[in-house]
Every structure is written in structure tokens, then in C-alpha cells.
VOGU-3710 file (C-alpha; in Angstrom, 3 decimals, decimal comma):
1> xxxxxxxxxx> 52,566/59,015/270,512  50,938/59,304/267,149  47,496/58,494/266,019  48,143/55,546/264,714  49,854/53,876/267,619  47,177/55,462/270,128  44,872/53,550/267,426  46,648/50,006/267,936  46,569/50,867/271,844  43,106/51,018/272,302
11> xxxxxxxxxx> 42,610/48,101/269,648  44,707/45,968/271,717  43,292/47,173/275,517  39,451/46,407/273,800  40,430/43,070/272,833  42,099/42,271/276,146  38,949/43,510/277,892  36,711/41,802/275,861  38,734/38,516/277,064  38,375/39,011/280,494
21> xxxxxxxxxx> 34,522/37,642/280,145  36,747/34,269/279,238  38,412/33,577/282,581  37,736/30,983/284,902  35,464/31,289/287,554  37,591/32,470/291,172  40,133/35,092/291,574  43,351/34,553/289,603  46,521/36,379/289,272  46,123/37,817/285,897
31> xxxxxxxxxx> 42,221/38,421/287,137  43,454/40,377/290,133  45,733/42,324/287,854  43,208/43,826/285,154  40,976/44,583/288,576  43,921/46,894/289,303  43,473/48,759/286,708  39,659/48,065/286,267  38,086/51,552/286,827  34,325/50,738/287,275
41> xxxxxxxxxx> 35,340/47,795/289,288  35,546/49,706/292,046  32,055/51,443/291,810  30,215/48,235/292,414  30,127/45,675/295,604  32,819/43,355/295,129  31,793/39,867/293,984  33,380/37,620/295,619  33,121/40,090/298,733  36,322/40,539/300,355
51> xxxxxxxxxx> 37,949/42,105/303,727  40,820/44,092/303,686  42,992/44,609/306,935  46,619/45,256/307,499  49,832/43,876/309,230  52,245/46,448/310,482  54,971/47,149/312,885  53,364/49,321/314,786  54,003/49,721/318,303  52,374/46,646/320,363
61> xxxxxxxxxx> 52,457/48,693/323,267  49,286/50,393/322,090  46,878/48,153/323,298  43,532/50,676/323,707  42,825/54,259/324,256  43,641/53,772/327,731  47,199/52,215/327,209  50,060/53,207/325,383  47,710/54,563/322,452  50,580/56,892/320,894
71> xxxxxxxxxx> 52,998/54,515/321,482  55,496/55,421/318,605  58,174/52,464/318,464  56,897/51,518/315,091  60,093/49,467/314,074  61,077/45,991/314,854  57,840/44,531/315,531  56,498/41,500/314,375  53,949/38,965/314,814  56,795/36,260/316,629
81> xxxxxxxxxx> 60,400/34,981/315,924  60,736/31,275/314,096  63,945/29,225/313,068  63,972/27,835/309,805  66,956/26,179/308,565  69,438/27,452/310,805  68,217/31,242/310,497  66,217/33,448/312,443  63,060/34,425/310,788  60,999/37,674/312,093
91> xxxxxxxxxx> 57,453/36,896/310,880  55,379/39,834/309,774  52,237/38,147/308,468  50,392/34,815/309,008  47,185/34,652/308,200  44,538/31,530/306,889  41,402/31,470/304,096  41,803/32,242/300,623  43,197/35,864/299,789  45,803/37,940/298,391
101> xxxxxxxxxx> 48,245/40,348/299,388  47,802/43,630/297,261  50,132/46,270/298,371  53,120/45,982/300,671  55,605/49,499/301,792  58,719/49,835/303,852  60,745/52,701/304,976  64,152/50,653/305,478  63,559/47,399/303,652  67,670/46,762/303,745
111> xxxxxxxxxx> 66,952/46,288/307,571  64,952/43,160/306,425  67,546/41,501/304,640  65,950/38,342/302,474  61,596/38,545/302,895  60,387/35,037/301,942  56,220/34,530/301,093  55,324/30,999/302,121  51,730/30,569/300,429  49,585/27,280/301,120
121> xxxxxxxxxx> 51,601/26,031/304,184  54,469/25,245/301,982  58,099/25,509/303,064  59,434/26,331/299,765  58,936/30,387/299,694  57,180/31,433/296,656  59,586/34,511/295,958  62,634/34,427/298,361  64,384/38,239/297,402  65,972/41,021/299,005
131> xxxxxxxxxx> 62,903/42,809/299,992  64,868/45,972/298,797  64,521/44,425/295,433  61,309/43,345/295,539  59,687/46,678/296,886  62,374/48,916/294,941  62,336/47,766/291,369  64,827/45,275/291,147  63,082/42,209/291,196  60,924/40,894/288,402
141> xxxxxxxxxx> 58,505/43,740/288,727  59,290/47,215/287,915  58,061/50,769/288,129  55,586/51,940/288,868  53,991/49,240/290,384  57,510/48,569/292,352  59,253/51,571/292,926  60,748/54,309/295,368  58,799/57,477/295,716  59,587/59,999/298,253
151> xxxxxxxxxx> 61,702/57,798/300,232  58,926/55,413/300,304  58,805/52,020/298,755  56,242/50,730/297,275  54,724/47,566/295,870  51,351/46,821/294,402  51,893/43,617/292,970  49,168/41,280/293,650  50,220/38,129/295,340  47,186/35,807/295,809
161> xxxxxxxxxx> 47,101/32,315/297,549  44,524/29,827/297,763  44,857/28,274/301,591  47,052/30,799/303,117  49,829/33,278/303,688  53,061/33,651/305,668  55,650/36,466/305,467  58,988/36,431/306,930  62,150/38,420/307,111  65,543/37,052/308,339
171> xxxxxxxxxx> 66,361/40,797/309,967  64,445/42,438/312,036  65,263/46,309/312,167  62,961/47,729/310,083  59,419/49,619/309,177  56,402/47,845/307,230  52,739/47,520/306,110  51,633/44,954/304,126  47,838/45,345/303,063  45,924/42,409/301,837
181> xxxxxxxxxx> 42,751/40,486/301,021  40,836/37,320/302,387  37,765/36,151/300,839  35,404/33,848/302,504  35,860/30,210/302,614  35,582/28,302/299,491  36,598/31,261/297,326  38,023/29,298/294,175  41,750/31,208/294,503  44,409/30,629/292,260
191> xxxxxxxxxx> 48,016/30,495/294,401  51,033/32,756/292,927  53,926/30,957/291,601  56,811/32,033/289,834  54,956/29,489/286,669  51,887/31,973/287,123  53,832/34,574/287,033  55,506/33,885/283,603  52,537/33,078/281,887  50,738/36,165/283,167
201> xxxxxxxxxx> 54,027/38,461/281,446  51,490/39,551/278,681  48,600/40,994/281,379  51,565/42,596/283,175  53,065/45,054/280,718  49,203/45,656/279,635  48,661/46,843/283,032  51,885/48,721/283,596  51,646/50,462/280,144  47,884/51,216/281,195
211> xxxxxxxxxx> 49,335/52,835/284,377  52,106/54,504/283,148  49,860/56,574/281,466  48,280/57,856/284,522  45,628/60,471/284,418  44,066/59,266/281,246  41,019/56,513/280,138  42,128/54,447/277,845  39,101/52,239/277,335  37,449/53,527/273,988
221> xxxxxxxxxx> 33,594/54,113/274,600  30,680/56,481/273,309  30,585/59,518/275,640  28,455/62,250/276,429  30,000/65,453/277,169  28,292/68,252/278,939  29,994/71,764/279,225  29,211/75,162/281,160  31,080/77,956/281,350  31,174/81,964/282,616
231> xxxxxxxxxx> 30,895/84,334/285,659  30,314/83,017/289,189  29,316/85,415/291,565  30,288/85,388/295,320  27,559/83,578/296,932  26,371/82,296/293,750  25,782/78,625/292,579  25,732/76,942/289,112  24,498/73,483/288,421  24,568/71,101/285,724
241> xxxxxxxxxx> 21,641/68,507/285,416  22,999/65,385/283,401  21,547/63,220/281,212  18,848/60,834/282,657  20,113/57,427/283,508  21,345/54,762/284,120  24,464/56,366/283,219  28,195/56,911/284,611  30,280/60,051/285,042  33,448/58,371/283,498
251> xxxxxxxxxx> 35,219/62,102/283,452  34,885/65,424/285,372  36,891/68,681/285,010  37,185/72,032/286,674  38,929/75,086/285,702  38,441/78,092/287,540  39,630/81,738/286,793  40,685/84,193/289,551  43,276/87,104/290,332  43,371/84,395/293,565
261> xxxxxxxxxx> 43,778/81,010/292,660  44,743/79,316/296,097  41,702/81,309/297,209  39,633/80,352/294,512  39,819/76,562/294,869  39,110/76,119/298,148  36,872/78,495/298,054  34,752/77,175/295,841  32,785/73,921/296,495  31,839/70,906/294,288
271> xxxxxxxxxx> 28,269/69,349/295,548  26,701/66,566/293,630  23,540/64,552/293,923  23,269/61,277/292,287  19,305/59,574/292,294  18,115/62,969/294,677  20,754/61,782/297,247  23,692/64,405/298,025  26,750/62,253/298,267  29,184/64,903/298,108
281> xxxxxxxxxx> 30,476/68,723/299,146  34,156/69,371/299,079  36,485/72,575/297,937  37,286/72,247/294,556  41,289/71,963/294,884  40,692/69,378/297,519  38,184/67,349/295,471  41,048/66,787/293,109  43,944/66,033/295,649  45,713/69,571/294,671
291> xxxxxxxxxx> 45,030/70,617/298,349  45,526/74,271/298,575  46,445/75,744/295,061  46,978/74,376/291,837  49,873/71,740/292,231  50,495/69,689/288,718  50,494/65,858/289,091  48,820/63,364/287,275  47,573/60,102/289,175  45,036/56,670/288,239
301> xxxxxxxxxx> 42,283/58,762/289,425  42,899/62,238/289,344  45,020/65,203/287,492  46,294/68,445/287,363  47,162/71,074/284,863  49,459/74,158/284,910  46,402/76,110/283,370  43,990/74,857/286,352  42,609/72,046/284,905  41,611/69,611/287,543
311> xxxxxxxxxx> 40,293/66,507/286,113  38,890/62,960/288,090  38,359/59,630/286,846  36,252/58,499/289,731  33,447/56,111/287,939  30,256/57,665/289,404  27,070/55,695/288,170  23,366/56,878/289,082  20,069/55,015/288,461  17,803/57,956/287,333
321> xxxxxxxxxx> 19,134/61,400/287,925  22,218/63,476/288,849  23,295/67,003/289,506  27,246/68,431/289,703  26,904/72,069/291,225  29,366/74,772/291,757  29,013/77,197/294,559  31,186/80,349/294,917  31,936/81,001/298,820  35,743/82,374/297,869
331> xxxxxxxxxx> 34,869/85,756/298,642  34,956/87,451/295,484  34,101/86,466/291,972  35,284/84,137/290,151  35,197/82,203/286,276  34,858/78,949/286,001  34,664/75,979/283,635  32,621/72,462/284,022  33,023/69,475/282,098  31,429/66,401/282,470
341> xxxxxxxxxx> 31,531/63,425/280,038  28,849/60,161/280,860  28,256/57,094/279,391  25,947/54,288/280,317  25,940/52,239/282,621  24,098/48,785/284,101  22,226/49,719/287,580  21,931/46,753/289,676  21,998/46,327/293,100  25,561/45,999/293,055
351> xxxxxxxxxx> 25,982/49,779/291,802  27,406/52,469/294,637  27,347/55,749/294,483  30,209/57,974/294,389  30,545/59,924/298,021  33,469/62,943/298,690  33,559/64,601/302,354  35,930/67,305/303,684  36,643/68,362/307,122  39,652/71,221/308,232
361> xxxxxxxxxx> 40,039/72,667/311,359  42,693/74,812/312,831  43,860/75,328/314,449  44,752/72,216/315,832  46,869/72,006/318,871  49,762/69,652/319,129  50,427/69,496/322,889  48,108/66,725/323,134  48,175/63,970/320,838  44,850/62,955/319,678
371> xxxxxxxxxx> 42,612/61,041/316,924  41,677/62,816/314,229  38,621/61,573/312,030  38,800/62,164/308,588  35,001/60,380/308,366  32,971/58,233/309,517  30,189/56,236/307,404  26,967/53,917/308,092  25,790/51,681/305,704  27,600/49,256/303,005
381> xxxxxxxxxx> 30,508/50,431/300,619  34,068/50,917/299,670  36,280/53,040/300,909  38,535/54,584/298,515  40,936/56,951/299,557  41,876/60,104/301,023  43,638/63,546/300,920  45,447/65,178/303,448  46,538/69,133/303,320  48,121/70,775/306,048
391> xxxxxxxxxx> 49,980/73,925/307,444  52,817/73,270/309,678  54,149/76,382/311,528  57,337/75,007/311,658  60,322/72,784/310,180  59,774/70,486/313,023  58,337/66,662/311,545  54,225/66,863/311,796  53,730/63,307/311,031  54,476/60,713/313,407
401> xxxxxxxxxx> 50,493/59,963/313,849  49,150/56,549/312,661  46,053/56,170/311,004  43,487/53,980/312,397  40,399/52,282/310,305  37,921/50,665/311,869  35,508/48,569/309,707  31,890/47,635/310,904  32,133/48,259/314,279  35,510/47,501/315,547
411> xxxxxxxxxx> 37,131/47,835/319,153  41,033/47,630/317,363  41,244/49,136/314,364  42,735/46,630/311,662  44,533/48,778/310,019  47,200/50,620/312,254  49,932/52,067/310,638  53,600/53,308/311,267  53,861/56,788/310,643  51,372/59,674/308,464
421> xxxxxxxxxx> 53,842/59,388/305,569  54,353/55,583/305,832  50,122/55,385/305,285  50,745/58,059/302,046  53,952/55,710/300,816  56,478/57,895/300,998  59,091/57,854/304,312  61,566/60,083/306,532  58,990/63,405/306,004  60,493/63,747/302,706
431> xxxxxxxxxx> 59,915/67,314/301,614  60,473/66,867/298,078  57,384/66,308/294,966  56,521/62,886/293,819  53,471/61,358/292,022  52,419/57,855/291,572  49,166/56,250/290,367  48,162/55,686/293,755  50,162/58,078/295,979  51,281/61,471/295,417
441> xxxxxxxxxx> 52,772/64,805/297,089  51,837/66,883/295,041  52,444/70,189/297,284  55,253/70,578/300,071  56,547/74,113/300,472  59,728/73,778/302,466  62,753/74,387/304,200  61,920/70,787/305,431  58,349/70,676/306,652  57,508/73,976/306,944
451> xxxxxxxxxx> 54,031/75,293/305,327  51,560/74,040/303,310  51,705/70,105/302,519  49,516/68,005/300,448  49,846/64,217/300,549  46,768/61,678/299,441  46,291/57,643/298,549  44,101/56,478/296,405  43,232/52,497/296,260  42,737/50,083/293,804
461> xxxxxxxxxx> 42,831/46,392/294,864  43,518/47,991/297,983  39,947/50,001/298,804  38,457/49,051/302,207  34,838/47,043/301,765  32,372/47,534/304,992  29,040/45,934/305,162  28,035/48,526/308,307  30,353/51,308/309,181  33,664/52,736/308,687
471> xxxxxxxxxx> 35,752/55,127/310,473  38,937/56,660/309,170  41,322/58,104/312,056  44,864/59,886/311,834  46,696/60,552/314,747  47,775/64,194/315,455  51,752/63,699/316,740  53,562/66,310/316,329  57,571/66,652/317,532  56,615/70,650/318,828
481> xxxxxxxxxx> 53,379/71,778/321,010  52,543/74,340/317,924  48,759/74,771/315,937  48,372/73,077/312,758  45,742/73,156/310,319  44,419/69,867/308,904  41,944/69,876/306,055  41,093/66,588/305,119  39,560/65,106/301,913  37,670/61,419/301,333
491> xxxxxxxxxx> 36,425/59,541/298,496  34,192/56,172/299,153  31,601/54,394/297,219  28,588/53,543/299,094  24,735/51,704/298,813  22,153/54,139/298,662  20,955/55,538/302,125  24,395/55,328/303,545  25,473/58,401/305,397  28,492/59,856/307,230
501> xxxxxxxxxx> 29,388/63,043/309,452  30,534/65,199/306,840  27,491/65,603/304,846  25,917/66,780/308,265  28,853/69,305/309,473  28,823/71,467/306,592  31,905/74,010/307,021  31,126/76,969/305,056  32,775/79,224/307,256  36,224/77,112/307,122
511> xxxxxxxxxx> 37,269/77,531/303,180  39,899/79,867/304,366  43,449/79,473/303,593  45,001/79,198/306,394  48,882/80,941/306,571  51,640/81,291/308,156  53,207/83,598/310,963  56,032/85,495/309,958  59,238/83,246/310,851  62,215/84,600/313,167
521> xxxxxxxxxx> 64,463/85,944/310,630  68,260/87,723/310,828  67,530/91,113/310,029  69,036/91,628/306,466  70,340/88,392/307,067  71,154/85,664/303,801  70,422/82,724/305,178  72,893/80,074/304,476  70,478/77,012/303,814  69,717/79,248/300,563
531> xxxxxxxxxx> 73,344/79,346/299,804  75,372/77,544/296,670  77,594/74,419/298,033  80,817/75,103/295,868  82,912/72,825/297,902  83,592/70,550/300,599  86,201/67,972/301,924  86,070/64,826/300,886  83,456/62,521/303,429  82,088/65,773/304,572
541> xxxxxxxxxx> 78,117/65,411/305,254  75,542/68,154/305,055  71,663/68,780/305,483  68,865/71,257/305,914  68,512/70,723/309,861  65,167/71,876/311,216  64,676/73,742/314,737  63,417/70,618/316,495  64,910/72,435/319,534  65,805/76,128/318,813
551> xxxxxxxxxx> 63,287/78,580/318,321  65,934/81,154/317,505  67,444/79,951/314,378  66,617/82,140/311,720  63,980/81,357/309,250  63,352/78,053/311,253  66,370/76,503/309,686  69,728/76,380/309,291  72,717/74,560/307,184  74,464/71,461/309,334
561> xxxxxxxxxx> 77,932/69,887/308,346  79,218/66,951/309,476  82,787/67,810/309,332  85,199/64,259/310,272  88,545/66,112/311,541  90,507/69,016/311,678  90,955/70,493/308,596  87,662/70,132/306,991  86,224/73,108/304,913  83,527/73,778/303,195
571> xxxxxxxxxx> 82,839/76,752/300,469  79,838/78,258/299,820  78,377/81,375/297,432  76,960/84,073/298,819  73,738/84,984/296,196  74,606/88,388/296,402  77,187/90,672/294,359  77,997/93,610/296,802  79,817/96,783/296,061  81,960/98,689/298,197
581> xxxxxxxxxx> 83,252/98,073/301,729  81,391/95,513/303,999  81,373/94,283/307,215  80,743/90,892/307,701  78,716/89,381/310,573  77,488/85,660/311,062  75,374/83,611/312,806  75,931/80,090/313,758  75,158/77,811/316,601  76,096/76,143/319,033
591> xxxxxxxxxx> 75,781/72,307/319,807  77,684/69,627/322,473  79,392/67,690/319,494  80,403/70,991/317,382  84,148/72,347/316,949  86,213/75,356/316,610  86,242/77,160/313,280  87,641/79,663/311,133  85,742/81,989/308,654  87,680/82,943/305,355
601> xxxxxxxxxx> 85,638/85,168/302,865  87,058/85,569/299,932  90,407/84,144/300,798  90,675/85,777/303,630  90,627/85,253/307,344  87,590/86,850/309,256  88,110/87,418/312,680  89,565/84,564/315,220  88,438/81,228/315,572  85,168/80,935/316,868
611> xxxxxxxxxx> 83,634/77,917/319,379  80,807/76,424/318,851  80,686/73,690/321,274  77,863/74,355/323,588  78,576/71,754/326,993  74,809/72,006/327,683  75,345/70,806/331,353  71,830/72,462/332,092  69,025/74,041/329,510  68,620/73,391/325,510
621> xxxxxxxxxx> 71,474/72,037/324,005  70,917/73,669/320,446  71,700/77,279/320,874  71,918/80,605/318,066  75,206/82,153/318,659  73,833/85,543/318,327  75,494/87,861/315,624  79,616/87,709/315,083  81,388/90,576/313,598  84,046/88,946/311,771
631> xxxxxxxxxx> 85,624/92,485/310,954  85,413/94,310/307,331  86,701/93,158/303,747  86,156/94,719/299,540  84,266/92,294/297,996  85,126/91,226/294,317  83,960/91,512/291,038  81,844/88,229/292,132  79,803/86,791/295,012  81,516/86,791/297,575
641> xxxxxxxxxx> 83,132/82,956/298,975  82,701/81,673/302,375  84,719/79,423/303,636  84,392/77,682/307,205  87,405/75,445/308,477  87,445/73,505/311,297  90,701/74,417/313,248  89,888/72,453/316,168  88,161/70,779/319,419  86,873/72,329/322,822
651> xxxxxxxxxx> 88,083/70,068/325,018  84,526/69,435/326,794  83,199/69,091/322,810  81,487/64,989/322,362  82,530/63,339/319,931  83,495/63,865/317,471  83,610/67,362/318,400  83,975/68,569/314,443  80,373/69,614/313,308  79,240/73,116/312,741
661> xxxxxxxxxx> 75,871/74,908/311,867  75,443/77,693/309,691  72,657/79,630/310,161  72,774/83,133/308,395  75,237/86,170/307,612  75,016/90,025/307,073  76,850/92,242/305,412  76,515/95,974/306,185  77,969/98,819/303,514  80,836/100,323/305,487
671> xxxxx> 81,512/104,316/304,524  84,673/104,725/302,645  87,241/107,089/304,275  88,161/110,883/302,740  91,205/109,953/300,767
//
């Protein structure tokens, strides 16, 4: 974007700020939009105060700690069942008072069919949509406040109402949370409508522009920017004494230097006091939601640069004095870089101060399921978010856990989710990147779930207000008894005097990086889920399958096809150019449903036809084959080919009796005879 057009930006976003002191009294559409996207909103006590709870589908058999807490049946539930019109509607949320609903995620909204929004009691829907549509982009709202990330869709539209609020869907197979607002009675609210709507167009594509261009401050304002730079011993600490106030950290960036970066930034902690109260101690990479390492996204609140730059947006006002300080437990030495840019700022007794904690453990045993706490606070504030990084020991799924809030003091938490990955906005324990301004993975190592993982949430018109307490659980359920490692960031904005757990349990001995074990692995073996797909028959299926049940397979995964019939084939390239006589051995596995195949490399036949139906009458059912000579071939000028057919069907085989797994292959130099 040139200069000139970043000019005409900022000219337009000051005179759209400047007519926000112009709207009505109460909380409107367009006013809940520009809050969205408000930074320093969120660094004061909201005014009108607010609640924020949750409907979900999680499992109603988890009444208390006592009964059915880990219940996991977190799809198809809903508050009741109504007919309207001739139709069965599933109801998901029904709730009275003024308020507004300000973020709302499904896994599998095409198992909801139509979702219809009754607002105010009345029995014309507001929007009446696919909730695909509505959630995925294809409505009247677009990315990125609707969109798909990770699997996961999202919306963030605000939807207020006046009187009240009623959800349905007219199917009732499916996964959701819908988060929302309710101010007290009397709250001057103004209701959506597809008229309100329209005429709030302009705001709209202010706010999505704004957010599309995530990871920066657009608001022009007089900064000033403090800088430090150089060595930092082991065992060392630097601080930086800002400007007297009242002022504002609007910006903050790290860089650190170090022949160890993953090392490095968690290694090295980020303490600040704000008016001689220390609100916060956290690892550097975890601070800015890179978890372990530096992991390049850019967010609303936070970013991350391929050089190390690690950069927040987190408003963080102080009355009189503040301190940002950089100690160096790593374990060797380290450079490092501190930027910090304030501006002032109007202390009242609205004002919060910024608070980070950070708690890991591991490891963690999965053989029990258990709550988790990420923190717990006393006193009055606003929660606003959280980071999650993790080291899974296998491809096995980590995260069926819910999280559980409780706010001021509650016996049920009102906000129970669905799933860890459902609370991040993302689904199905995708294992691939994605970054949004609220939600992001910006780390996950792979095959599947194996290794390190780093998954946060921010919130916006979404942040949890408590007047007493809060405490933020996640469950530990894990599909495999193995030990994890959980290291888990917060962010909150608090009255001064509040206090929480963290600040308390310092863990200086904890900012290891935790690793893995060496994985089961074919000796010499190429494993085939690293292979090229050249071919395969037409309605053939195929995936990464994880060991959910086979401790064998090599490298904790191996590549599954869902062959239809006989006569399927796939075709895959070997990586590896070989020279010279080879013998061939593979390893597959062995399932109930699997079938009888034939390898081919190269064009030609290895060895006979090889079952891989496994009965399982008795004992696992998933089962390594153990290594298969299929005999000796020359390789060409070329990677070799591999082709697997499927010849046929053991006659005890379920259905369809077709599938295979892949797991690895060798190929050992053979000796060419004396001519």
C-alpha cells in the first residue's frame, strides 16, 4: 500500500473515531462493532457492565464432579425440541434481558441444516440461513469475521437484541458454542435487523478492513518509544523504567538472539510492574502466543516475525509508574532487543491493569482425566484470553477436554465447551497452520498430532467480565494413557489489588523445553506417509492414520487407503534414487475390514499376494505385519514406483474387506554376482 493511501486510511479511521462520541446513548449494532475492534476498550471496566456465558452442546450428562464430569457426547444436545410450522426445531439458546450474541463456532454446521435467531419474542427469525453459510462466509458477512479456519468455523458478528434471544436449528446432529452478552435490565439495546444491518454496511467494511490488517495499530497518535538493546547474561536481568504516567503501553516488542532460539524464548521471562504492582511473569515466546519457538503469525493482538520479532498490542495503562524487565534463566547467554512505545492515557477508576500468568507442568499423565487450571483470579476484571502449548508423545488426538470458566464464585461453570480445539475455533484436531485475529495455530509439528502444538484465543467483544473471581479450567482427555506437557499462557485485565495463583507459583525451574522420545521406527525404513501419491483409482480415499491402537507402527503413523473393490491401485514414489540390486521388504498392517494385495515396484510383481485382514476374534485389532521380503529387483534411472493392488477378499474380512495400510519399506543393496 503506498503512502498516500496509508495517508487516506488513517484520515478516514480518525474521522470515524472521532464520530463515535456522536452515537446514541445504549449499545447499538454499529456501537458493538467499532468495540470489536476498539483496542483500549478492553483495558477499562465495561460501561454498561455486562456478563458473558455460553450455550453449548456439551454433554448434559456432566452434571458435577461427582457425575459424569468427562462425559464426552458433545453433539446433539440442546436446550429442548419445539415445532414451529410443521418442522422440528432443536433449540440451542433461549435466554431473556437485553444482550447480544458476539461469537458463535461449529464443527459440522451442515448437521444443522437452516439456524433461525428469533430476537424480542418475535416469530419472524431475524436471519433464517444455512448456518453453514452464515458461520462459513457465505452469508452477508465475510472473512474474517465469518470464515473456516482449521476446520473450525467461525463467526464474530455481533448480533444484539433488546428483550431477548432464541436460537434454533431444524437438524440436530451437530457441534456448537455460541458466546454472548446480557446487560442488566434497562440497558437501552438496539435489536439487529436485516434494516440495521444495511445501514451499518459503512462501519462493517471499516471494521473488516481494520482487521484484515491484523497485527498492526492503525489509530494515528503521538508515541513515545523507548529502546534497549545488548548482552544478557545467564542469570542476568534488564529493565526498562517508562515514562511517568498516566500513560499506556500501546506497543511492545522482543527480539532475542541465540545459537538456541526455542531455548531462548522460553527461557527467558518478561516481568512487568505497572503502579509498584507486578501483574505479570511469563516466557517470552509464550507471552506472545508463539509457544515454544518462533512460529510466524500475525493476530488483533499479537505478532510474529521470521527474524524473532515478537510484537503485542495489549493496551496496558498505569497511573504513575511502570517497569518491563527481562530476565535470562535460558541457560546460556543470550542478545536481546526491547521496544516499547507509550502514549497517554486518562486514569480513572475504570482503568485495569494489564496481568499475563504462565503455568507448565509435565509431565502430565493421561490415565486419569482431570481439570487443569490455567488461573485463577480474585478481585474485578476482564478476562482476555489464553495460550495453550503442548507436547504430545504421540499421533493419538490430545484434545477431547472441555474448558470450564467459572465467574465469581460459581458451582457450574457457564462456559462448558465441546472439545480443546472447538474452545481455540478450529475442529477435528486439525494438524495444519492457521491464523485469525482472534484464534490462531500458529505451531503444530505433525504426522497428525504428534509433538509440539501451540493453539491460543484472544477476545474482543467476547472477554469474560468478573466482579470477584475467575477460574479458567481445561480438561486433560486424552485418547492414550501417555505424559503430556502443558504450558499454559493467560492474559486478563484487572482492578488494582487483584491477584491470582500464578504470580505466587513462580516456575523458574520449569522453562525447559520439553521433547520427545525417540519414536518406533523401521530400521532403514522410508516410511510411506512421507511418500509422493502419483496415482490412485478413481473414488479411492486416503489419510495419515494415527496409532490410536498400535504401538508398533513405525514412526507412530502410517498411510491408510480406502480402496472400494477389487482392482483398486494406488502408485506411490519412493524419495529415494537407488543404484544397483535391491531387495525389497515392506511393512503393512493388518486390520478386520482390510483385503488381499499385490505389490508391483516398478512394473513388476513383488512376491505373492499378501493378507491383510486381521479377524481379531481376541486382542488388538490393528496389528504391524512385521517385515515382508517381496524378493529382489534393478531399480531405474528414477525413484523407484510402488504400486499396491487389491486382488481380493479373506473370506472372514468385514466389509468391505478392500482397505489396506501402508506403513514403511526397505530396500537393502544386494551384492552383484561374478559375471
Amino acid at each position: 500500500m503506498s503512502r498516500c493511501a496509508w495517508r487516506a486510511m488513517l484520515v478516514a479511521l480518525v474521522a470515524w473515531s472521532g464520530a463515535v462520541a456522536e452515537e446514541p446513548a445504549g449499545i447499538t449494532y454499529e456501537s458493538l462493532l467499532r468495540e470489536l475492534v476498539d483496542r483500549d476498550a478492553i483495558a477499562r471496566w465495561p460501561e454498561p457492565a455486562y456478563t458473558c456465558k455460553q450455550f453449548s452442546s456439551f454433554d448434559r450428562r456432566s452434571k458435577s464432579p461427582q457425575e459424569n464430569w468427562f462425559a464426552n457426547a458433545d453433539a446433539g444436545q440442546f436446550l429442548r425440541e419445539e415445532q414451529n410450522a410443521g418442522r422440528t426445531e432443536w433449540v440451542l439458546m433461549d435466554t431473556e434481558g437485553p444482550g447480544a450474541i458476539v461469537r458463535f463456532w461449529s464443527a459440522n454446521p451442515d448437521g444443522a441444516g437452516t439456524i433461525r435467531i428469533y430476537l424480542d419474542g418475535s416469530e419472524t427469525p431475524a436471519i433464517e440461513t444455512p448456518l453453514s453459510d452464515l458461520l462459513g462466509g457465505n452469508w452477508r458477512v465475510g472473512a474474517p469475521l465469518a470464515a473456516i479456519r482449521g476446520r473450525g468455523w467461525n463467526l464474530y458478528l455481533p448480533i444484539p437484541y433488546a428483550k431477548s434471544c432464541k436460537v434454533t436449528a431444524d437438524k440436530g446432529k451437530f457441534y456448537y458454542q455460541i458466546n454472548y452478552r446480557t446487560y442488566p435490565a434497562g440497558t437501552p439495546v438496539e435489536t439487529f435487523s436485516m434494516d440495521v444491518f444495511e445501514k451499518g454496511l459503512p462501519v462493517l467494511r471499516d471494521v473488516t478492513v481494520q482487521l484484515q490488517t491484523v497485527g498492526r495499530d492503525l489509530q494515528p497518535r503521538p508515541m513515545n518509544t523507548m529502546h534497549q538493546d545488548g548482552p544478557l547474561p545467564q542469570e542476568k536481568a534488564v529493565s526498562l523504567r517508562l515514562p511517568a504516567g498516566p500513560r499506556v503501553v500501546r506497543e511492545l516488542t522482543v527480539r532475542l538472539r541465540s545459537e538456541d532460539l526455542a531455548k531462548a524464548y522460553r527461557g527467558v521471562v518478561l516481568n512487568m510492574t505497572f503502579d509498584g504492582e507486578e501483574t505479570a511473569w511469563c516466557p517470552v515466546g509464550d507471552f506472545f502466543g508463539s509457544g515454544v519457538g518462533v512460529n510466524v503469525f500475525r493476530s488483533w493482538w499479537q505478532k510474529v516475525e521470521a527474524d524473532g520479532s515478537m510484537t503485542c498490542y495489549w493496551p496496558m495503562p498505569y497511573g504513575q509508574s511502570a517497569t518491563v524487565t527481562l530476565e535470562n534463566l535460558a541457560g546460556g547467554p543470550v542478545e536481546y532487543d526491547l521496544t516499547v512505545r507509550t502514549a497517554n492515557w486518562k486514569w480513572d477508576d475504570r482503568s485495569m491493569h494489564f496481568h499475563s500468568t504462565w503455568r507448565h507442568e509435565h509431565p502430565i499423565s493421561t490415565k486419569e482425566k482431570k481439570d487443569w487450571n490455567y488461573v485463577a483470579v480474585t478481585g474485578q476484571g476482564v478476562y482476555a484470553g489464553d495460550m495453550l502449548a503442548l507436547l504430545n508423545p504421540t499421533t493419538v488426538w490430545w484434545g477431547e477436554g472441555d474448558e470450564k470458566i467459572y465467574v465469581d464464585g460459581e458451582s457450574f461453570p457457564s462456559h462448558f465447551g465441546t472439545g480443546t480445539e472447538d474452545y481455540y475455533g478450529y475442529a477435528w484436531g486439525d494438524w495444519r497452520f492457521f491464523a485469525g485475529p482472534f484464534h490462531a495455530q500458529p505451531r503444530v509439528d505433525g504426522p497428525v498430532e504428534l509433538g509440539h502444538t501451540t493453539v491460543f484465543r484472544s477476545r474482543s467483544l467476547d472477554a469474560i467480565p468478573f466482579t470477584k473471581s475467575l477460574k479458567m479450567d481445561m480438561e486433560v482427555w486424552h485418547h492414550r494413557s501417555v505424559e503430556v506437557a502443558y504450558a499454559a499462557t493467560t492474559w486478563y485485565y484487572a482492578r488494582p489489588g487483584a491477584t491470582d495463583n500464578r504470580m505466587v507459583d513462580r516456575q523458574k525451574t520449569a522453562l525447559f523445553v520439553p521433547e520427545l522420545k525417540p519414536l518406533n521406527q523401521v530400521p532403514g525404513g522410508i516410511e510411506a506417509e512421507g511418500m509422493e501419491i502419483v496415482s490412485m483409482s478413481p473414488g479411492v480415499e486416503y489419510k495419515v492414520e494415527a496409532a490410536w491402537h498400535c504401538d508398533d507402527l513405525s514412526s507412530a503413523a502410517q498411510l491408510w487407503f480406502g480402496c472400494k473393490q477389487k482392482g483398486d491401485a494406488v502408485e506411490l514414489r519412493c524419495p529415494n534414487v537407488l543404484t544397483g540390486p535391491q531387495k525389497a521388504i515392506i511393512h503393512m498392517t493388518k486390520y478386520p475390514d482390510y483385503g488381499i494385495v499385490q505389490v508391483s515396484i516398478d512394473g513388476k510383481p513383488m512376491g505373492g499376494p499378501i493378507d491383510l485382514c486381521n479377524p481379531a476374534k481376541e486382542g488388538p485389532s490393528l496389528i504391524v505385519t512385521g517385515p515382508i521380503e517381496l524378493g529382489t529387483f534393478e531399480p531405474g534411472p528414477r525413484e523407484p514406483l510402488i504400486r499396491i493392488e487389491v486382488t481380493g477378499s479373506n473370506p472372514e474380512a468385514k466389509e468391505p474387506g478392500t482397505y489396506f495400510g501402508f506403513d514403511a519399506i526397505v530396500f537393502e543393496p544386494v551384492a552383484s554376482e561374478p559375471k
